[in-house]
C-alpha positions, 0 to 999 in steps of 0.5 A, a space after each residue: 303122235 296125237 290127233 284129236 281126231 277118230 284118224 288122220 288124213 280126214 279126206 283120204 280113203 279109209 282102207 289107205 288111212 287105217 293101213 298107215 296107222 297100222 304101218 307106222 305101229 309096226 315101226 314102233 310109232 305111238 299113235 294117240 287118236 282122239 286125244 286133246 292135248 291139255 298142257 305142255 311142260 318143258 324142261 327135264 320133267 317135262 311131258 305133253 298132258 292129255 285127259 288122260 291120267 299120263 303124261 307123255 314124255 317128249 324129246 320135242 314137240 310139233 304143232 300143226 293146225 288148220 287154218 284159222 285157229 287163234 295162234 298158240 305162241 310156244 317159246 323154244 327151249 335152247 337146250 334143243 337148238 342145234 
């Protein structure tokens, strides 16, 4: 999961947000804070870039925003439809 941000869940009490980032690295979830996202690549070589020097491989990506930021148009790859 990246975010952008120092922690997810801005508004929320700081004890109960850094206690589910904890929660969630316990079950193997890989959280990227901090991190802008530069570039998507699709396809089998495909990944989410960062400023950092890795790529991150990805099975499918999510994006979620606020309220008045420019829409992004993202296509959906039909290998991934259901």
């Amino acid at each position: 999961m990246i975010h952008r941000g120092e922690i997810f869940l801005r508004r929320f009490d700081d004890d109960l947000r850094v206690a589910l980032a904890a929660e969630m690295r316990k079950r193997g979830i890989d959280l990227r804070f901090e991190t802008l996202v530069s570039r998507i690549d699709r396809g089998d070589g495909g990944g989410v870039h960062s400023r950092s020097p890795k790529a991150l491989r990805s099975m499918q990506v999510s994006l979620c925003s606020r309220p008045g930021v420019p829409r992004i148009r993202m296509e959906s790859d039909s290998r991934m439809r259901a």
